[in-house]
C-alpha positions as CSV (number, residue, x, y, z in Angstrom):
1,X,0.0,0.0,0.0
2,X,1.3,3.2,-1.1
3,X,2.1,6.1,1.6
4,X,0.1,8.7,2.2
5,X,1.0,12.1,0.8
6,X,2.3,15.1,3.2
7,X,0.1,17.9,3.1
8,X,2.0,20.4,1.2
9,X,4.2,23.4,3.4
10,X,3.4,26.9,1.6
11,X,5.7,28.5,-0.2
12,X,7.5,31.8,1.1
13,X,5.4,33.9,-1.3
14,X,2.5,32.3,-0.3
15,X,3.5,33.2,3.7
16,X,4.4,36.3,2.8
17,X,1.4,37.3,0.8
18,X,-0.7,36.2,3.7
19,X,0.9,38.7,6.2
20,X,0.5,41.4,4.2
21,X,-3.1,40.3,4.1
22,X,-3.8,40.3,7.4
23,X,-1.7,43.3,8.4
24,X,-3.8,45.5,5.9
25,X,-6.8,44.1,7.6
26,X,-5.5,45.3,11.0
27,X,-4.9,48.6,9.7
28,X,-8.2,49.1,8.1
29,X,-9.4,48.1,11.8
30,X,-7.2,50.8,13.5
31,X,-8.2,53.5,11.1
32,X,-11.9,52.3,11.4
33,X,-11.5,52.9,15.3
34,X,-9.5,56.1,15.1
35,X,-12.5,57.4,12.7
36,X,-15.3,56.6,14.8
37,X,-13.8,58.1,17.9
38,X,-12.6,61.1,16.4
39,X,-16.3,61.6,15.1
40,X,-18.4,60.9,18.3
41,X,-15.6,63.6,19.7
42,X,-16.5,66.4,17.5
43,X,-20.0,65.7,17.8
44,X,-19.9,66.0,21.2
45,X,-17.7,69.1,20.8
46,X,-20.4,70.7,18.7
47,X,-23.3,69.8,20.6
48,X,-21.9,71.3,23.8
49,X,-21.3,74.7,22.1
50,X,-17.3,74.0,21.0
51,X,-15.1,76.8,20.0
52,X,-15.4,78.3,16.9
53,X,-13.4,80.2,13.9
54,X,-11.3,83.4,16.3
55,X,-12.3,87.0,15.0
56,X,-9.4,89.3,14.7
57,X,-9.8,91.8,17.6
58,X,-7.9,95.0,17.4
59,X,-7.0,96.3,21.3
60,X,-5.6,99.0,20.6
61,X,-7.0,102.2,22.8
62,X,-9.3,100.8,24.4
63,X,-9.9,99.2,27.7
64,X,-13.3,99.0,28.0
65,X,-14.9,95.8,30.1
66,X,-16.1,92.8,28.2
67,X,-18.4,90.0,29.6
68,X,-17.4,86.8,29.8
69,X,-18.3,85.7,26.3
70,X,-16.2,88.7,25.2
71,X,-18.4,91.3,23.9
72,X,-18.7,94.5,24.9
73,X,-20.0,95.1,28.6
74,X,-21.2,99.0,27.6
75,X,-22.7,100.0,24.7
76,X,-22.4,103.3,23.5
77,X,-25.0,105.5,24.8
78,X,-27.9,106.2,22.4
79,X,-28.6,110.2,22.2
80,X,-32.2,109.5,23.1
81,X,-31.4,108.3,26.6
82,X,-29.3,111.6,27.3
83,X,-30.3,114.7,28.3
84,X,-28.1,117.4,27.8
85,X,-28.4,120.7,29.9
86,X,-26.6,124.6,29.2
87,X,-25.3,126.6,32.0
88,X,-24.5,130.0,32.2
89,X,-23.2,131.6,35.2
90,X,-20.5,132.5,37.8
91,X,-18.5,128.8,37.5
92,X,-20.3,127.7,41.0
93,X,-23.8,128.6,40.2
94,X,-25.8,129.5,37.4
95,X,-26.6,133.2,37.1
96,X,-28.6,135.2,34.2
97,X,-27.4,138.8,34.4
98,X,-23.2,139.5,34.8
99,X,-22.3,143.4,35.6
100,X,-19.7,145.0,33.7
101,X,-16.0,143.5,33.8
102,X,-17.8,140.1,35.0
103,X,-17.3,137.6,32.5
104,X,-20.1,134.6,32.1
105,X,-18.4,131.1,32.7
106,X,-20.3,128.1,30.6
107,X,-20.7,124.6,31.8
108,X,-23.1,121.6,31.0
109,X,-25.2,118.9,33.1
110,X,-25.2,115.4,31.6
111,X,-27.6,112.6,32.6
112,X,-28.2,108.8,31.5
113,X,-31.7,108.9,31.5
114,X,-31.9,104.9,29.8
115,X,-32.3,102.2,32.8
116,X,-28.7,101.1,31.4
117,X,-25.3,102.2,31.8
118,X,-23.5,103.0,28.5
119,X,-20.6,105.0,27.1
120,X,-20.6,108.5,25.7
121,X,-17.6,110.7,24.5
122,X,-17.5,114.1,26.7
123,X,-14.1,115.2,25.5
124,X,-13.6,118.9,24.8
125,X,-13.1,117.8,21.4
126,X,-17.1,116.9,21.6
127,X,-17.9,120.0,23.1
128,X,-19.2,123.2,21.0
129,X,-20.6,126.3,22.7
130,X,-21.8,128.6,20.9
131,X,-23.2,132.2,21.7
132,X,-25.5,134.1,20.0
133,X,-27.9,137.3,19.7
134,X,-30.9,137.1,17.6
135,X,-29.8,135.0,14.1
136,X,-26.2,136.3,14.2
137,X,-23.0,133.9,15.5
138,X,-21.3,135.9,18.4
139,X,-18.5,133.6,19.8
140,X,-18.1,130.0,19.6
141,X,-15.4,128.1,21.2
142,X,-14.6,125.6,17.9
143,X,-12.6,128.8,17.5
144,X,-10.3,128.2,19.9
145,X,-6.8,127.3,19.4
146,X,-6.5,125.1,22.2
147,X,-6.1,121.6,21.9
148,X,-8.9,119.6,22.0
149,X,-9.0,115.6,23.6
150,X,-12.1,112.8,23.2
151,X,-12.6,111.3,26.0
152,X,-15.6,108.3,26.9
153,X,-17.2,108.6,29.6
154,X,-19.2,105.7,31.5
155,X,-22.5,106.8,32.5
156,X,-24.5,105.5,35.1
157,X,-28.4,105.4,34.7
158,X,-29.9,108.4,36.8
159,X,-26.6,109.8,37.2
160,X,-26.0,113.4,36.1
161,X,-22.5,114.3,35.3
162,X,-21.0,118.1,35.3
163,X,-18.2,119.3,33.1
164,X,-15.3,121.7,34.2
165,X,-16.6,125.5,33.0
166,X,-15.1,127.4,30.3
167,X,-14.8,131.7,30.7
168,X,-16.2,133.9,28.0
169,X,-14.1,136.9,27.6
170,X,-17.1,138.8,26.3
171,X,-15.5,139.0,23.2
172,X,-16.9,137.8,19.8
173,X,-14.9,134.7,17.9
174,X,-13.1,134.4,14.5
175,X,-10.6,132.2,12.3
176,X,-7.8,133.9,14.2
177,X,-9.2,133.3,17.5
178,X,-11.6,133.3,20.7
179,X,-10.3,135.2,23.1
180,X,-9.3,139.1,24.4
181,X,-5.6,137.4,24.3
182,X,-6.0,136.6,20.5
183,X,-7.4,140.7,19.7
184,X,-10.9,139.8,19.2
185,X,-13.4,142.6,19.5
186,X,-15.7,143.4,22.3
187,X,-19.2,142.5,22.5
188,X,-22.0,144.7,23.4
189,X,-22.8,145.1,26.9
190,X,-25.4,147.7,28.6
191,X,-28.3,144.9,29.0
192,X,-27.4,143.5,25.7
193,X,-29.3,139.9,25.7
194,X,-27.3,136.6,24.5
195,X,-28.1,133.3,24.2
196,X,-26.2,129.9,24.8
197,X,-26.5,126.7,23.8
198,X,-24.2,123.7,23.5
199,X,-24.2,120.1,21.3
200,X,-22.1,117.5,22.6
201,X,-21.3,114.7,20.3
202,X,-24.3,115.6,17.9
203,X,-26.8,116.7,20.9
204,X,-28.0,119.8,21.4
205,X,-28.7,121.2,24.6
206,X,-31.4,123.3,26.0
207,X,-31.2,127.1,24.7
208,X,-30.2,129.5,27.9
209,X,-30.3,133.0,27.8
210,X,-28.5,135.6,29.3
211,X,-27.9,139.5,30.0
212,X,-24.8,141.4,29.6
213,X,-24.8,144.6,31.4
């Protein structure tokens, strides 16, 4: 009786083949695995709110609050939610007739009247008096060669804010000037009736007048 035949060994290319086989089969696997959890983690990222594409965000100048989310704690204030108030008089008080040599000093009353608080720019750069008597332009401090600063201002609802006064030399304002220092002429005096009014940052004020004795 013949003897039985020995199952034949596999080649090396056959071996070799097969490895390659089963080691692209593990890698499929692996990237399978890496794919599915790297999914379910951005979907969990998005659903909880995750982080998204950064704006550019300029800093410069300003250090106003933010809220936690980042945007602006204060708003600018809106002008309806102002109110703006003229004053004429000595600097401590207002006053409606000056004697001769007694020169009016101008101020302004600012109040948040919104229920929130908000920015506002009260700089002198914002600030333009102007005097007049009947349709004609007397004196207005835009004149003025001084330098001039903006400066925002947080206001507080309910809170009324008062500016530093200004002197009026009683003289009238031109190109070259606003003051008795820079040769401007006199104004009239002997009961001689002017009127004030102010707009700060595009509000006007109430109109206040006064007499010049």
């Amino acid at each position: 009786m013949a003897a039985p035949k020995q199952p034949q060994q596999p080649s090396n290319r056959t071996f070799l083949i097969r490895r390659i086989v089963v080691l692209l089969v593990l890698a499929g696997l692996i990237w399978g695995i890496i794919a599915l959890v790297s999914g379910a983690v951005n979907a969990v990222g998005n659903w909880l709110g995750g982080s998204k594409p950064a704006a550019s965000v300029s800093t410069s100048g300003s250090t106003a609050p933010t809220n936690a989310d980042g945007s602006p704690k204060y708003t600018t204030c809106m002008p309806a939610g102002l109110d703006v108030q003229a004053v004429v008089g000595d600097g401590a008080k207002p006053a409606s007739t000056f004697g001769a040599g007694s020169n009016p000093r101008f101020w302004f009353t600012l109040t948040n009247t919104s229920s929130k608080a908000c920015y506002f720019n009260v700089g002198t750069a914002a600030q333009v008096f102007k005097v007049t008597s009947g349709s004609e332009l007397i004196w207005s401090n835009a004149d003025c060669k001084s330098a001039t600063t903006n400066f925002r201002m947080l206001l507080e609802p309910g809170v009324t804010k008062t500016s530093n006064p200004i002197s009026w030399d009683r003289v009238r304002s031109s190109s070259s000037g606003c003051d008795a220092a820079s040769g401007q002429a006199k104004t009239t005096g002997g009961g001689a009736s002017y009127h004030l009014q102010l707009v700060l940052n595009g509000i006007a004020s109430n109109d206040v007048q006064f007499i010049l004795n």
